[in-house]
mmCIF file of the N, C-alpha and C atoms, coordinates in Angstrom:
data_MODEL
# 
_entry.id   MODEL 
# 
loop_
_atom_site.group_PDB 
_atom_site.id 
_atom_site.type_symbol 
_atom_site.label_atom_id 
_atom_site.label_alt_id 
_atom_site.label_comp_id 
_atom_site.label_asym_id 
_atom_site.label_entity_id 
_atom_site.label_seq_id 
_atom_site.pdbx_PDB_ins_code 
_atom_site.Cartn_x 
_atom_site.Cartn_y 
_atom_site.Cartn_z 
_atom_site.occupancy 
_atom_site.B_iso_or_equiv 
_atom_site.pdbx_formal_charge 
_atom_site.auth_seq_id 
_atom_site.auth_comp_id 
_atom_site.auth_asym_id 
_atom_site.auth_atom_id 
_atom_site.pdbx_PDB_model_num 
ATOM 1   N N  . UNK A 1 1  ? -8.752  -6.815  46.114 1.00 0.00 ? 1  UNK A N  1 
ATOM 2   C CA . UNK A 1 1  ? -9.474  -6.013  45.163 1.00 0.00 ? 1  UNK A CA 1 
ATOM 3   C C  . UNK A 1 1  ? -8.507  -5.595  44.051 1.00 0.00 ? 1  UNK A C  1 
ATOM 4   N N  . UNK A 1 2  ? -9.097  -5.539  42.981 1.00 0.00 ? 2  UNK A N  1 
ATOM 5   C CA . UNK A 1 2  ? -8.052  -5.663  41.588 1.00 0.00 ? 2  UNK A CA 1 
ATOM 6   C C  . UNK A 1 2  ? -8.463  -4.268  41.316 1.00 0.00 ? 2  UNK A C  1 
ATOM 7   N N  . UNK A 1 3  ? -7.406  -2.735  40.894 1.00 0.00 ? 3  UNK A N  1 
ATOM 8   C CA . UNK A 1 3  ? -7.608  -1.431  40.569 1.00 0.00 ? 3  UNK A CA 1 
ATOM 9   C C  . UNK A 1 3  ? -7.656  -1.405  39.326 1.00 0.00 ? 3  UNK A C  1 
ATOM 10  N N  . UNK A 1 4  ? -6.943  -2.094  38.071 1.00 0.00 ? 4  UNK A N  1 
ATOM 11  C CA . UNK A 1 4  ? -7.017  -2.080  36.974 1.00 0.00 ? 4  UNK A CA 1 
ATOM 12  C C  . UNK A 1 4  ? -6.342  -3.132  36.370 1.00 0.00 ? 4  UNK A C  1 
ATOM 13  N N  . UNK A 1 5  ? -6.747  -3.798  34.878 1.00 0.00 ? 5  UNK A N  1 
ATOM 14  C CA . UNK A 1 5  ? -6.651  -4.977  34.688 1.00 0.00 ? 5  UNK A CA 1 
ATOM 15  C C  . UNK A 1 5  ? -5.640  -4.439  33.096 1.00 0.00 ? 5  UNK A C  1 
ATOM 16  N N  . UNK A 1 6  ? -4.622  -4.903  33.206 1.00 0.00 ? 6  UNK A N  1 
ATOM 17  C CA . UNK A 1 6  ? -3.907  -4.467  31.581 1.00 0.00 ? 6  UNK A CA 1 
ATOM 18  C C  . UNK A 1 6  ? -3.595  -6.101  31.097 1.00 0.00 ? 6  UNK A C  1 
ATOM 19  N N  . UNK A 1 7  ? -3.649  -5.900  29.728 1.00 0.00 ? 7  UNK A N  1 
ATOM 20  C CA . UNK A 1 7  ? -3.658  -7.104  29.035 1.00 0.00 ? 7  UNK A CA 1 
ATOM 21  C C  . UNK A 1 7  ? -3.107  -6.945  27.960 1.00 0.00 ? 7  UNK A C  1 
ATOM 22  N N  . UNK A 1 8  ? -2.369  -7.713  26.750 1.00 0.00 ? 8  UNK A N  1 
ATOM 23  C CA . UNK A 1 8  ? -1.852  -7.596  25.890 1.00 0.00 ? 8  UNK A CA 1 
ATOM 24  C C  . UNK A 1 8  ? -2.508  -8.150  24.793 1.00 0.00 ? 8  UNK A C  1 
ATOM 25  N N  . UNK A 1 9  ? -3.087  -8.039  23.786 1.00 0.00 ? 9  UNK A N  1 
ATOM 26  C CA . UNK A 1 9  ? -3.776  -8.899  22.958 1.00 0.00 ? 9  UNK A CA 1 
ATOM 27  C C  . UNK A 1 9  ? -2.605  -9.116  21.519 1.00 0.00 ? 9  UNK A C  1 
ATOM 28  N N  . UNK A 1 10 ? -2.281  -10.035 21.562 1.00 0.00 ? 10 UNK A N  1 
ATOM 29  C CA . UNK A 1 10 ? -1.429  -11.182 20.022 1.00 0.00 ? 10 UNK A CA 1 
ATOM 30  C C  . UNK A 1 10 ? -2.002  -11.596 19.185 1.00 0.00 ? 10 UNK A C  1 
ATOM 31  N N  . UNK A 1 11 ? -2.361  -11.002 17.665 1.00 0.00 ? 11 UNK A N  1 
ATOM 32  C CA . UNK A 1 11 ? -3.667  -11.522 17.065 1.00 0.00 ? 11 UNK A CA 1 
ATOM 33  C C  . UNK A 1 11 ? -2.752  -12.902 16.401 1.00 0.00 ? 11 UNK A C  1 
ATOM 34  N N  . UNK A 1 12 ? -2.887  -13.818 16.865 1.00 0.00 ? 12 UNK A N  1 
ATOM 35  C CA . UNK A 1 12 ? -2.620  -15.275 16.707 1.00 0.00 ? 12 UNK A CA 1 
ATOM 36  C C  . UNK A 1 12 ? -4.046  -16.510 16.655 1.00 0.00 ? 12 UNK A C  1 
ATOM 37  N N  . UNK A 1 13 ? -4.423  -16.534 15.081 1.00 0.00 ? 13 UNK A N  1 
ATOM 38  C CA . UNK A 1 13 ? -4.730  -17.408 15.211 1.00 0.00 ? 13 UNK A CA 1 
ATOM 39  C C  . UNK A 1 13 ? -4.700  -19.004 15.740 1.00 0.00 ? 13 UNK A C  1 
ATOM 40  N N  . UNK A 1 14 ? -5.317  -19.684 16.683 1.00 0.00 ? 14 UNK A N  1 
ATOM 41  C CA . UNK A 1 14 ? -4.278  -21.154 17.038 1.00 0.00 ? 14 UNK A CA 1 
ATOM 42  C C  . UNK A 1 14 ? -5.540  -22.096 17.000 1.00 0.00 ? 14 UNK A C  1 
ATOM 43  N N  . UNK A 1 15 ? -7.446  -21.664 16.968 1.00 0.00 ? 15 UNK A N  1 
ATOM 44  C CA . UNK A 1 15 ? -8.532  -22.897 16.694 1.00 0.00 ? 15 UNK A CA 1 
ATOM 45  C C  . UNK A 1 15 ? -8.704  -23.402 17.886 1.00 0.00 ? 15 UNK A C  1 
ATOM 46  N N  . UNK A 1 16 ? -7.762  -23.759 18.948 1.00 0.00 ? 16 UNK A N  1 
ATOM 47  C CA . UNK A 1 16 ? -7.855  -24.554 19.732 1.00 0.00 ? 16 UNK A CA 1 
ATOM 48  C C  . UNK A 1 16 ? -7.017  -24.158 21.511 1.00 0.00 ? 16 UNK A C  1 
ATOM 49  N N  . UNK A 1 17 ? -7.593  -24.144 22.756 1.00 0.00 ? 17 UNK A N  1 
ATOM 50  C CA . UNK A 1 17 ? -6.883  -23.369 23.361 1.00 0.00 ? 17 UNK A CA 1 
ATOM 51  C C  . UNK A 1 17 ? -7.528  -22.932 24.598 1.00 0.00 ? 17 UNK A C  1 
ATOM 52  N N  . UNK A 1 18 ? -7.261  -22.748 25.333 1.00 0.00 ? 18 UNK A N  1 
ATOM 53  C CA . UNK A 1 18 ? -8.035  -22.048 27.231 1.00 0.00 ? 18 UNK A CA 1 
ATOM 54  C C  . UNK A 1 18 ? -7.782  -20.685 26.463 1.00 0.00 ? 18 UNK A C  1 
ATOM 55  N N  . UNK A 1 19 ? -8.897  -20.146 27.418 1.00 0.00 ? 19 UNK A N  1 
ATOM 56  C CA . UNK A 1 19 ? -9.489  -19.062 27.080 1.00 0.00 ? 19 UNK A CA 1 
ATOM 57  C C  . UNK A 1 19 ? -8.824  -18.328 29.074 1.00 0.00 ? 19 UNK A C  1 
ATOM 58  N N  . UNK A 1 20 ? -8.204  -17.354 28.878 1.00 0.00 ? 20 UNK A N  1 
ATOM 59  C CA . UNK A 1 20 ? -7.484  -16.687 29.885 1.00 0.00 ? 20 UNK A CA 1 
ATOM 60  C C  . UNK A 1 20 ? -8.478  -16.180 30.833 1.00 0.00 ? 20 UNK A C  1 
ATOM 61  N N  . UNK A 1 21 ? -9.787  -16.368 30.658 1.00 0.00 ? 21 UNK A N  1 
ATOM 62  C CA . UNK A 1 21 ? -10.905 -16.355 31.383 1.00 0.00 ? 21 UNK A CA 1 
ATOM 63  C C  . UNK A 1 21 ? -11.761 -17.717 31.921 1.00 0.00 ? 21 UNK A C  1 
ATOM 64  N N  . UNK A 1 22 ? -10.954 -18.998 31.893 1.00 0.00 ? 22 UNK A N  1 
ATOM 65  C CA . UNK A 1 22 ? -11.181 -19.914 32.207 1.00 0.00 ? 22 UNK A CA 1 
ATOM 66  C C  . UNK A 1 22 ? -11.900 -20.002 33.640 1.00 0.00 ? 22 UNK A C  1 
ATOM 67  N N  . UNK A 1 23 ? -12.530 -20.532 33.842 1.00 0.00 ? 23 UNK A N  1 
ATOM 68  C CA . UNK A 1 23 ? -12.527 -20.897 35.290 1.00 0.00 ? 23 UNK A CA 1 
ATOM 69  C C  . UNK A 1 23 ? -13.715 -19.099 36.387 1.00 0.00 ? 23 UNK A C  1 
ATOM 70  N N  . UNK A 1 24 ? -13.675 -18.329 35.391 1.00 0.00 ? 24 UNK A N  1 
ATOM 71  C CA . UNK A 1 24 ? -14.569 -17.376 35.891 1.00 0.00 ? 24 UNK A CA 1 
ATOM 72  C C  . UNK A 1 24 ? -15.526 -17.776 36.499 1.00 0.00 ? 24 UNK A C  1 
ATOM 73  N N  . UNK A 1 25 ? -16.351 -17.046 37.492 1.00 0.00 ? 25 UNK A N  1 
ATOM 74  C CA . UNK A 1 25 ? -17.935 -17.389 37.838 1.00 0.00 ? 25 UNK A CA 1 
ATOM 75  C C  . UNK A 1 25 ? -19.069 -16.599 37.245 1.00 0.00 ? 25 UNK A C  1 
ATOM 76  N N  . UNK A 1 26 ? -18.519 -15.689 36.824 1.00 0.00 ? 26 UNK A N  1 
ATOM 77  C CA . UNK A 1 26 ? -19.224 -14.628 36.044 1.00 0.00 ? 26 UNK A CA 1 
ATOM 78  C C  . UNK A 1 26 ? -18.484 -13.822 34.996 1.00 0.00 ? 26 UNK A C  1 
ATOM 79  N N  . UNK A 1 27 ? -19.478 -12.779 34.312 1.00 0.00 ? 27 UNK A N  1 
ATOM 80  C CA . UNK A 1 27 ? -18.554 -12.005 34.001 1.00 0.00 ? 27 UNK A CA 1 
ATOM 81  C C  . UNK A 1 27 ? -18.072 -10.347 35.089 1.00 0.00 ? 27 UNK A C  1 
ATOM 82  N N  . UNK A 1 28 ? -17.582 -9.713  34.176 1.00 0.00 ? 28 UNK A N  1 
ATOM 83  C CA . UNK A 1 28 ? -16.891 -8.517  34.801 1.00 0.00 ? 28 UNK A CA 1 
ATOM 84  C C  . UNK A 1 28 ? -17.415 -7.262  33.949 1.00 0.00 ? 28 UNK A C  1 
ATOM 85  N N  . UNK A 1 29 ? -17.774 -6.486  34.671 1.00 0.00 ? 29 UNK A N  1 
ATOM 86  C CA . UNK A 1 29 ? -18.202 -5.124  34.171 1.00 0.00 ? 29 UNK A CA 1 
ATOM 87  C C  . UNK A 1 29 ? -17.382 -4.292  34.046 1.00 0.00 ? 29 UNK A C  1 
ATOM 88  N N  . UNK A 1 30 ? -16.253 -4.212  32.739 1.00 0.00 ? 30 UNK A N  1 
ATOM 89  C CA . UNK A 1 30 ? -14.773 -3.345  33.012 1.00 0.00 ? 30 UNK A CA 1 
ATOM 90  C C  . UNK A 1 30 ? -15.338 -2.141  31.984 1.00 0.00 ? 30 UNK A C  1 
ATOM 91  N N  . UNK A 1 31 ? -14.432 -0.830  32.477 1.00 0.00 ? 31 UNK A N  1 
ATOM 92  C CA . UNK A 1 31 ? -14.371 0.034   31.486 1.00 0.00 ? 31 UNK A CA 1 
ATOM 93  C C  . UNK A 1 31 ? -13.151 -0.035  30.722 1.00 0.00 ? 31 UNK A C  1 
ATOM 94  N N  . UNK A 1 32 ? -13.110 0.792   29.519 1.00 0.00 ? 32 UNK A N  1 
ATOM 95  C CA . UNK A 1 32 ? -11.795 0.475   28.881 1.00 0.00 ? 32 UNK A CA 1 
ATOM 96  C C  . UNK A 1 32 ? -11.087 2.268   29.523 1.00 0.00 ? 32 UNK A C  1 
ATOM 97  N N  . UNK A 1 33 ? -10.080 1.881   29.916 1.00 0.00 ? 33 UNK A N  1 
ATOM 98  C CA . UNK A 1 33 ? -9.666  3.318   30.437 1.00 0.00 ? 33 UNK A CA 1 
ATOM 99  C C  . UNK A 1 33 ? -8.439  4.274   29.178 1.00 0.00 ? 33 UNK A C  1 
ATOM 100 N N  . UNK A 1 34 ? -7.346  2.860   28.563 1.00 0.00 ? 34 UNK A N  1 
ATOM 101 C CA . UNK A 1 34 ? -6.493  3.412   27.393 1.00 0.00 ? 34 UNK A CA 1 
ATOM 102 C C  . UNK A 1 34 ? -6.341  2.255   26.600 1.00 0.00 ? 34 UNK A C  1 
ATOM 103 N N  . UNK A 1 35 ? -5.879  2.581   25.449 1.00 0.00 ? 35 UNK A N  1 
ATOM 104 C CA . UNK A 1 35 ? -5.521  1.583   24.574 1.00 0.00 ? 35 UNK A CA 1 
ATOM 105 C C  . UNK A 1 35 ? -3.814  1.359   24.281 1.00 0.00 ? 35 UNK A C  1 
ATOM 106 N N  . UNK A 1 36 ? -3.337  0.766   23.635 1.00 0.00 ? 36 UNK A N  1 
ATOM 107 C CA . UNK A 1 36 ? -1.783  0.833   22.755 1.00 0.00 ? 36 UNK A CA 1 
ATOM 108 C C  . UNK A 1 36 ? -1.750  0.655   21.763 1.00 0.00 ? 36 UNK A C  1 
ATOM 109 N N  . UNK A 1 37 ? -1.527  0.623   20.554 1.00 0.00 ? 37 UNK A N  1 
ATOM 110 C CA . UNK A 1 37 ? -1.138  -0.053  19.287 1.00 0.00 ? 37 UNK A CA 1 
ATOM 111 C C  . UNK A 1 37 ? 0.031   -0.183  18.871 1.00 0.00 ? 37 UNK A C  1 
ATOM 112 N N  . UNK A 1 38 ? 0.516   -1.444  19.115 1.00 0.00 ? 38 UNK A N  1 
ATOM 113 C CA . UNK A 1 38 ? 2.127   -1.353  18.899 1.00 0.00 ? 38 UNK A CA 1 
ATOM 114 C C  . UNK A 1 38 ? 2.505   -1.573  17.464 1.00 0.00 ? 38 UNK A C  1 
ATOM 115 N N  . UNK A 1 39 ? 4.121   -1.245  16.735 1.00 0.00 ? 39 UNK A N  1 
ATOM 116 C CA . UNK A 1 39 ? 3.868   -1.826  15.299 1.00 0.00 ? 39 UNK A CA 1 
ATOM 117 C C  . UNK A 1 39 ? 4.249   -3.205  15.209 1.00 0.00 ? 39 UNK A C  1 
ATOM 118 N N  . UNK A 1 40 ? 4.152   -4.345  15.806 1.00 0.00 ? 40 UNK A N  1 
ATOM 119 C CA . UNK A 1 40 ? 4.575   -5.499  15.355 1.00 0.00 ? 40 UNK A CA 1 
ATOM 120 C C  . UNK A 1 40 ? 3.025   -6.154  15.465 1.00 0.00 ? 40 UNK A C  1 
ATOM 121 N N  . UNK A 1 41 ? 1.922   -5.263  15.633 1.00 0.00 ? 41 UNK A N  1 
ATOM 122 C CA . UNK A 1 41 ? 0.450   -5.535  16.086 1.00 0.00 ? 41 UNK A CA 1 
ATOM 123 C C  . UNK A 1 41 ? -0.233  -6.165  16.822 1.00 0.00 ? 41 UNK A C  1 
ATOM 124 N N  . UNK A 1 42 ? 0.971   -6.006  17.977 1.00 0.00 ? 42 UNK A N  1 
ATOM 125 C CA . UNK A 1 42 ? 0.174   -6.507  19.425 1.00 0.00 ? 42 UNK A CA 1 
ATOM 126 C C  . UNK A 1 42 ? -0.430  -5.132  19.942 1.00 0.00 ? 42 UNK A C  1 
ATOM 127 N N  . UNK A 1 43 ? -1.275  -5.193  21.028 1.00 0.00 ? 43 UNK A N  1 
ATOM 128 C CA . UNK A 1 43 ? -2.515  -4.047  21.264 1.00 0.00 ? 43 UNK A CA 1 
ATOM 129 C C  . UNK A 1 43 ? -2.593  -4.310  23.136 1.00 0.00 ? 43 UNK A C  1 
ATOM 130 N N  . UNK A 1 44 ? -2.380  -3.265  23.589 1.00 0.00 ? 44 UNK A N  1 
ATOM 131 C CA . UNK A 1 44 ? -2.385  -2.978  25.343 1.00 0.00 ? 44 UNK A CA 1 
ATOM 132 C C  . UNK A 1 44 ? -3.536  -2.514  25.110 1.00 0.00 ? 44 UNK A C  1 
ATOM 133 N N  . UNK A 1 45 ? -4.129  -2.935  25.997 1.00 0.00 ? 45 UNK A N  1 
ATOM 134 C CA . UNK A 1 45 ? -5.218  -3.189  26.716 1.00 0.00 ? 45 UNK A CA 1 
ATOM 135 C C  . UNK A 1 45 ? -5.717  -2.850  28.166 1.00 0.00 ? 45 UNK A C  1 
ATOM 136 N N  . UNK A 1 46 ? -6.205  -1.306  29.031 1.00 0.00 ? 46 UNK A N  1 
ATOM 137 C CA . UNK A 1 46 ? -6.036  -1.059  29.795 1.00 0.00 ? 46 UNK A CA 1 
ATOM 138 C C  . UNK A 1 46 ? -7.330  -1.002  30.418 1.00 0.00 ? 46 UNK A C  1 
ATOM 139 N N  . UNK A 1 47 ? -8.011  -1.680  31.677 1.00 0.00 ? 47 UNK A N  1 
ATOM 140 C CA . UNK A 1 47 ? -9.354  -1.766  31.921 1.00 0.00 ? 47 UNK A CA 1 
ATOM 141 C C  . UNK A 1 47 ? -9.841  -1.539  33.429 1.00 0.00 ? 47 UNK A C  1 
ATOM 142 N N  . UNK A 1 48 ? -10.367 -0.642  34.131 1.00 0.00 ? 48 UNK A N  1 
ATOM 143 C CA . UNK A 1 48 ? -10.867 -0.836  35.462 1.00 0.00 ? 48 UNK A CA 1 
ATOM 144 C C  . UNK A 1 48 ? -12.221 -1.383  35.158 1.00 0.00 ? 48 UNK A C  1 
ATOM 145 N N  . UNK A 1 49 ? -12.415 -1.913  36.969 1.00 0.00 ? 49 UNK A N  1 
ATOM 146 C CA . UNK A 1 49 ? -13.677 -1.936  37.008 1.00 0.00 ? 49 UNK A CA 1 
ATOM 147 C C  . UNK A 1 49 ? -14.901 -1.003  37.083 1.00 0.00 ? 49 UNK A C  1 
ATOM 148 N N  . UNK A 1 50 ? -16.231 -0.752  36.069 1.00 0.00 ? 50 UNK A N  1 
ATOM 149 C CA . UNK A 1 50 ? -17.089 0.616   35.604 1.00 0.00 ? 50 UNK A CA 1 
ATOM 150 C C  . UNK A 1 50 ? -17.978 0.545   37.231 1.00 0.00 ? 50 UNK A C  1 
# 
């Protein structure tokens, strides 16, 4: 069982690419619990399940 899911988001355009949700069977019902905003403008990403 997964307690909370943190992620980093890189706004990098690239067009082409797996999607880090590949291979799911569904989706996921997350809440967003915090955010980050860093200054080089990558963004934390902090999520349980709602």
């Amino acid at each position: 069982m997964i307690d909370e899911y943190k992620m980093v988001v890189d706004p990098v355009a690239l067009g082409k690419g797996r999607s880090m949700f590949d291979g799911m069977p569904g989706s996921l019902n997350l809440k967003l619990t915090k955010s980050r905003t860093f200054k080089n403008g990558k963004v934390l990403l902090c999520y349980e399940p709602a």
